[in-house]
N, C-alpha and C positions, 0 to 999 in steps of 0.2 A: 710486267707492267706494275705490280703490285712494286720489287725490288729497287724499280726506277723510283717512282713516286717516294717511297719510304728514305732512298737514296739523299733524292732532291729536296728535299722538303726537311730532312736534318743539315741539311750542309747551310741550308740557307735560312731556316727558322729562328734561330740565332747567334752570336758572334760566341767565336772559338776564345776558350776561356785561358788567359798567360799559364805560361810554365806553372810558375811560382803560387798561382791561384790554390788556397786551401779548396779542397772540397771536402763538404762534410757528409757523411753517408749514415743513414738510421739504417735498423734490421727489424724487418718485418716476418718473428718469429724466428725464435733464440732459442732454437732446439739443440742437435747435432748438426746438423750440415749451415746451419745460420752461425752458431756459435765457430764453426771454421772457416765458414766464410769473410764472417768479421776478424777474426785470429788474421786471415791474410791480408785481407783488404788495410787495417791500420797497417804493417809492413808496407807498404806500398807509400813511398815520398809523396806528399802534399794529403793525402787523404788523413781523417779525424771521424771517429765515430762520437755521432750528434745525438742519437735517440734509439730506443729499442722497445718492442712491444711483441708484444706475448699474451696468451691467454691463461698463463702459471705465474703465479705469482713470485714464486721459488728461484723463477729464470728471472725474472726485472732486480731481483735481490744479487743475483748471481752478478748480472750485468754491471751494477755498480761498484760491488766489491772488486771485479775486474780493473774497469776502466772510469771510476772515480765517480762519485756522487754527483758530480757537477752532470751527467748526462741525465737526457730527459727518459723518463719510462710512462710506460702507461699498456692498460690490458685491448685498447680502443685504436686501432690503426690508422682510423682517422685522424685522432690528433696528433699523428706524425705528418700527414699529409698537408696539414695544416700549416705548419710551422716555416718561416719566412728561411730557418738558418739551415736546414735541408734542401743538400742537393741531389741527391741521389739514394733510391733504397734498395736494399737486398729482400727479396721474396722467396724466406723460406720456408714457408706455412707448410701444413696439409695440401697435398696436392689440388684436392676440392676450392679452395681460396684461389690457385693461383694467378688465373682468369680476371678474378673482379679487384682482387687489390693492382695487381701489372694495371690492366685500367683506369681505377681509383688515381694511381698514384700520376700516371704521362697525364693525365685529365688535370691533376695538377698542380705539373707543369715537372715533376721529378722525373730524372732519370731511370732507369729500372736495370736490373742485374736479379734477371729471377731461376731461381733452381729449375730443374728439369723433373718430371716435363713438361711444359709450359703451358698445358691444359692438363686436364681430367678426362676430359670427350671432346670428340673432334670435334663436334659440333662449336663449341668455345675458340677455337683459334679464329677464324672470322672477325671476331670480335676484337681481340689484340691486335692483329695486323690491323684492323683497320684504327684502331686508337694510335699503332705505332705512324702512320701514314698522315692523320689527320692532325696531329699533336707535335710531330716531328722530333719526338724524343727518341733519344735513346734507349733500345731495349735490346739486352742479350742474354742469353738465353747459358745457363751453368751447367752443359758438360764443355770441361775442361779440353775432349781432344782435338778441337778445332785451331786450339791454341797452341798446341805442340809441336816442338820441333822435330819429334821422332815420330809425327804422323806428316809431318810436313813435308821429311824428307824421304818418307814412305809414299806419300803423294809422286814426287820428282821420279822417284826410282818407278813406279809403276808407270807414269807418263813418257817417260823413257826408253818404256819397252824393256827393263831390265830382266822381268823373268816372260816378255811376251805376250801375248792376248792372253785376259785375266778373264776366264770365265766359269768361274766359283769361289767363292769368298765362302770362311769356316770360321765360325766367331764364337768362343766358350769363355764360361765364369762360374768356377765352383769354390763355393763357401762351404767348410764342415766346422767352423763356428756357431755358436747362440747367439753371440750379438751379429753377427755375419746374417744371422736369419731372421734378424729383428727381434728377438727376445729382451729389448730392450728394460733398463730398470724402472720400478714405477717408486716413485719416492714417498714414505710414510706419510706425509701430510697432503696428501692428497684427497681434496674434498670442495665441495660445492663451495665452501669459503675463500680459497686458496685458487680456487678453477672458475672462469668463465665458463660456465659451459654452454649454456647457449652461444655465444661467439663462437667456440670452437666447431660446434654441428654447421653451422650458417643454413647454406642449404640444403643439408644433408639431410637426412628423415629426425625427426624429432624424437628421441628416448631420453629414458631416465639416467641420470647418472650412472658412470661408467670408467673409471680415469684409466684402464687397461686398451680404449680403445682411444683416448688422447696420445698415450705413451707410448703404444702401438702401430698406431695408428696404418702403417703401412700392409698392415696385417686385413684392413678393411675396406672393401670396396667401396663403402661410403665414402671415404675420406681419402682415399689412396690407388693405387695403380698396380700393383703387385710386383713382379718378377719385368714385367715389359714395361713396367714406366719408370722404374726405378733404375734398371742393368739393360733392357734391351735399347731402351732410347739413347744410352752409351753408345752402342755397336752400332746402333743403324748414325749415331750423329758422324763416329769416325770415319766411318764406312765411305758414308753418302760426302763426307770432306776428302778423302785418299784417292774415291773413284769419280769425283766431279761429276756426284750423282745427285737427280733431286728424289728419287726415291722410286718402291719397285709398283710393279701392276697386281702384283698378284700375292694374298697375302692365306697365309694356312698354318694354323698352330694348336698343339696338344700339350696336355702334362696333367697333373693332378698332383693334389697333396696326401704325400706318401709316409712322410718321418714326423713335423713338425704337427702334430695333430694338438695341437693349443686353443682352439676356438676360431681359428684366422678361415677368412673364405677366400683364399687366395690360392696358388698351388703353389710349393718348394720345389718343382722340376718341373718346369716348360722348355719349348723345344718347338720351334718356328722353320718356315720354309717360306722364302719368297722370290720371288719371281720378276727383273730388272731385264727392261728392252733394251732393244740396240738404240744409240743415240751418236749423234756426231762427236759425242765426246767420248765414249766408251762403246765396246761391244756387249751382245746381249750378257748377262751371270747370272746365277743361280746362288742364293745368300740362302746359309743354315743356322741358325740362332742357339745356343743352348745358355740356361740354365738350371745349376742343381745346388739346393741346399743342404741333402743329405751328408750325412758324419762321412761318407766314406768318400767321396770325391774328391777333398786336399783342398787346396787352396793356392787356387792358377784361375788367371783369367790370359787372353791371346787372342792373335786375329792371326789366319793362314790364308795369304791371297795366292791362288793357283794358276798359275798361268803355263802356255803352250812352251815354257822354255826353263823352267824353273819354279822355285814357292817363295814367298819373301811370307818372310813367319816374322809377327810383330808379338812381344813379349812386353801387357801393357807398362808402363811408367819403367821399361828398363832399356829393350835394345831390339833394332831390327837384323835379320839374318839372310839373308839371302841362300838360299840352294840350289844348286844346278846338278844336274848328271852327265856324262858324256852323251852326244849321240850315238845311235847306232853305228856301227859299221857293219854290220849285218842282219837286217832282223829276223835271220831265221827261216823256216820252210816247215810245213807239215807234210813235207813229202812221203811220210811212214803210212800216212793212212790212206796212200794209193796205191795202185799193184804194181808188181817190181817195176816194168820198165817203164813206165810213168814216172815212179821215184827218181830211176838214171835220168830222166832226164830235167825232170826238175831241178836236183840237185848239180849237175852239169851248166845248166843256165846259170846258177844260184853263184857256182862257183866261177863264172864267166863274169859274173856281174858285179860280187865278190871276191876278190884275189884273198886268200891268204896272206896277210902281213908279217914281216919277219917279226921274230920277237927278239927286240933289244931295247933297250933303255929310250928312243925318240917312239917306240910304240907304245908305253905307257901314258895311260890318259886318267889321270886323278880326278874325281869330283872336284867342283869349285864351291866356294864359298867365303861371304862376306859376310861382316857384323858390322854394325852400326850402334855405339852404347848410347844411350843418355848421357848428357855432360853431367861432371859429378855437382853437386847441389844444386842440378835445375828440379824444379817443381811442376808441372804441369798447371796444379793448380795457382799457384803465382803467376805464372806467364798469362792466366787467363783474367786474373782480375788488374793486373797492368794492361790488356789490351783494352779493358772495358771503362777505367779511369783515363784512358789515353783517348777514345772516342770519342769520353764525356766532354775533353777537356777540346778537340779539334773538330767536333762534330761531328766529322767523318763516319759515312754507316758499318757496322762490326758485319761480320761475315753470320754469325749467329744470330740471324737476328730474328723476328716474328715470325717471319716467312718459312728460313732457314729451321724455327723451330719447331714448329707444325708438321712441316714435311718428313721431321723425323718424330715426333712424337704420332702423327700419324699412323705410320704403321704396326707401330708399338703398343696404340692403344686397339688396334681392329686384330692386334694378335690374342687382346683379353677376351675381345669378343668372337673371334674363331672360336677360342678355345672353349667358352662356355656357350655356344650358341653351339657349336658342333659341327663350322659349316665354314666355306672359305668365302673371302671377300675381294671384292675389287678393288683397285685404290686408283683416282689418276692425280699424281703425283704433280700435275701441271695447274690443276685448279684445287687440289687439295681438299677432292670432296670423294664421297664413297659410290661408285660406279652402280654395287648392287643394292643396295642400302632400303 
């Protein structure tokens, strides 16, 4: 209901904007993943960056020496909100922000293109869906693999029975990088003159200056999501698009912080377990979540979806693989561990039921297997902000959208809260509220 509404009420709240229509997009915090966001989104025919705002001073400096003086900056995101020549913003704040500016901003009248994951606490998605439903804006939600063609055609191949009923999906991502673990750099000028800081806290608890936990920030539950709102909302977005899933019942997660001991109240290895019913569109599965920051893991992330007939192993931003094994042609007998003439005669059956096959070259049976690469210079992340400017432009509602974002930030956020509460949670994925809460 909520889909349909949000559906109806973009398509018809106002006219589809021509091809050739410039659109201009401001960025609502110009960190790392804003400052890439906007890196692609100018890429993208007809799009123009109009404004940027920041709570560092150092990035609205940045922003202009990029892309030309003539842009508007300011530390106050309102007064992007404001501004008649914005059509659309990117929200890549502190996760804590994400909630009230995506609001702020459909309220009005802008489009939205907000990073993941698109709350802080469940409790806050409520809130967007309904701003997205009432406002009729566009709003989509930045994990890229919704937009993929090598999840897309991972979707087909699973829908098709290729490796068979899928009932366990294995999802990993190990960083043994510094900046991999958010050790991110904090720049010398850095100070109460140069930083909003109250802007930056908003809601958050109120302390003294701090600029470790602006630049950090991911590293703090204040302001951030840890390991599950950053990487695991990734796996459950691709997931829950492959398996035409709205997400699982049953959620349970542990780890703790084992190497990165830097002050962060977050943990570097989490490791999730959930729990997905049977539905008309899929059979029941069982999803395993992992991440690890530690030096020794390497640097791989993948999805293994296991099904009754094979594994189709996705290898992310590069290539799907399919594996099969032959069937049995016999599967064997324990007949050793009965007494002798019990063995003759199980193995007499065995061998009645199974013939001996000659061996010659038509009785050789190879493994199968298929690859699927990436085309060379597709992007993932291009493909997704082309479908999000292409929305903007035909109204049309994105697949990622409020709904779609919750559903997966949901269980990603009640994995933090397994895991520091110590205790597992319910989830129903239908009304997107917490069963035991």
């Amino acid at each position: 209901m909520l889909v349909a509404g949000a559906a109806a009420l973009a398509e018809s709240a106002m006219p589809a904007r021509a091809a050739n229509d410039r659109i201009r997009v401001a960025c609502i915090g110009f960190g790392i993943m804003g400052q890439g966001d906007v890196r692609t989104a100018v890429t993208v025919p007809g799009v123009e960056l109009a404004a940027v705002a920041d709570v560092y001073e150092g990035r609205l400096t940045l922003a202009k020496e990029r892309y030309g003086t003539g842009i508007f900056t300011t530390r106050d995101y309102r007064e992007v909100l404001n501004r008649s020549d914005v059509d659309a913003v990117i929200v890549a704040t502190p996760d804590h922000w994400h909630d009230r500016i995506s609001i702020d901003a459909m309220n009005a009248g802008k489009d939205v293109y907000c990073q993941k994951p698109m709350v802080q606490r469940v409790e806050d998605g409520a809130g967007v869906i309904d701003a997205q439903i009432r406002t009729g804006r566009i709003l989509q939600v930045g994990s890229q693999r919704v937009s993929s063609v090598l999840y897309q055609k991972a979707k087909e191949l699973i829908h098709d029975g290729v490796v068979g009923q899928v009932h366990m999906v294995e999802a990993w991502w190990d960083r043994s990088s510094s900046l991999g673990a958010w050790q991110y750099s904090i720049p010398p000028d850095a100070s109460e003159q140069t930083i909003d800081w109250d802007r930056f806290l908003g809601r958050a608890p109120k302390r003294p200056f701090e600029p470790v936990r602006l630049f950090r920030w991911r590293n703090y539950r204040d302001y951030g999501t840890g390991i599950a709102g950053d990487l695991f909302v990734h796996q459950f977005s691709g997931i829950h698009f492959v398996m035409d899933s709205i997400g699982p019942t049953r959620v349970s997660a542990m780890g703790g912080t084992h190497y990165w001991k830097d002050g962060r109240d977050v943990p570097d290895l989490m490791m999730g377990m959930y729990q997905y019913p049977e539905t008309s569109r899929h059979p029941a599965f069982e999803l395993s979540l992992r991440v690890n920051f530690e030096a020794g893991g390497g640097d791989q992330s993948g999805f293994r979806f296991i099904g009754t007939d094979g594994v189709l192993n996705l290898s992310v931003g590069n290539a799907i693989t399919i594996s099969k094994k032959p069937k049995e042609t016999n599967p064997g007998t324990t007949a050793e561990t009965f007494a002798k003439a019990m063995q003759e005669k199980v193995l007499s059956e065995n061998r009645v039921k199974y013939p001996t096959l000659a061996i010659n070259a038509d009785s050789m049976r190879a493994s199968t297997e298929q690859r699927f690469a990436m085309p060379q210079g597709y992007t993932e992340q291009y493909a997704h902000h082309v479908n999000f400017f292409e929305h903007v432009r035909s109204r049309k509602p994105v697949v990622e959208d409020a709904v779609f974002g919750l559903r997966a930030a949901g269980p990603a956020l009640l994995s933090n809260l397994s895991l520091f509460e110590s205790r597992q949670f319910l989830w129903d994925p239908e009304k997107m509220v917490i069963r035991n809460a």
